[in-house]
C-alpha positions as CSV (number, residue, x, y, z in Angstrom):
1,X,133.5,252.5,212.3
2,X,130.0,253.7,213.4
3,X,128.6,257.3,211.0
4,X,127.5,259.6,213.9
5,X,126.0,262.0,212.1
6,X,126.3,264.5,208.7
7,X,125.9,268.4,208.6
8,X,126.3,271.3,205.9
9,X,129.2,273.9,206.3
10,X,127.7,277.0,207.1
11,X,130.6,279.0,205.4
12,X,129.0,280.3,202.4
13,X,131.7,279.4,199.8
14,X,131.1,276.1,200.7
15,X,127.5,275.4,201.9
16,X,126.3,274.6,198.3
17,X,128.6,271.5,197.6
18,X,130.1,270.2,200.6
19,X,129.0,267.5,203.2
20,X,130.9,267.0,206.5
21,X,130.7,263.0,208.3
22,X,131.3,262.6,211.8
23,X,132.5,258.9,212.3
24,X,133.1,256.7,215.6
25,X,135.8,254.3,216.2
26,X,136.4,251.6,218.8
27,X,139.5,253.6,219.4
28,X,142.2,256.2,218.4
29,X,144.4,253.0,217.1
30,X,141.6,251.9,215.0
31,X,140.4,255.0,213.8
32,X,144.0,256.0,213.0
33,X,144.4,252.3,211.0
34,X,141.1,253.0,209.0
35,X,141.7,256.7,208.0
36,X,145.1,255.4,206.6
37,X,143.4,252.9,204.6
38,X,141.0,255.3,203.0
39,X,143.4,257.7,202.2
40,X,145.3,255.1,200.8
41,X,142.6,253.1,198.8
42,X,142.0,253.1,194.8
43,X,138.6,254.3,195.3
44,X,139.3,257.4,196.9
45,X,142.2,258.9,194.6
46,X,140.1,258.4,192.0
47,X,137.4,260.6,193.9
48,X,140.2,262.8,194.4
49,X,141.2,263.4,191.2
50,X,137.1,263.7,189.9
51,X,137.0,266.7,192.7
52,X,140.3,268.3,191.4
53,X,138.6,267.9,187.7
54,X,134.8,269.6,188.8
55,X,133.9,266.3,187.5
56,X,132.0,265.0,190.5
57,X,128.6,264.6,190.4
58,X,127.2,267.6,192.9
59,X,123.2,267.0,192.6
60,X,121.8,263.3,192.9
């Protein structure tokens, strides 16, 4: 999986704390096997549940 680039939603509700990724795969079949295991990793329902909590860092 390759980042192709990362941009800012221009929707004003969400342009102060939201970041969109575009990501490259070698193919539909992979990118469909690696979206399945981020959805599905420990990491990112933790992350999850931060967001649903506010408790996400938004400033770095």
């Amino acid at each position: 999986m390759q980042v192709v680039g990362f941009s800012i939603p221009t929707d004003a509700g969400k342009a102060d704390n939201a970041l969109n990724s575009a990501l490259k795969d070698s193919s539909r079949e992979a990118a469909d096997i690696s979206l399945a295991a981020f959805v599905e990793g420990s990491e990112w329902t933790v992350v999850l549940e931060l967001a649903d909590t506010g408790s996400i860092a938004v400033e770095i």
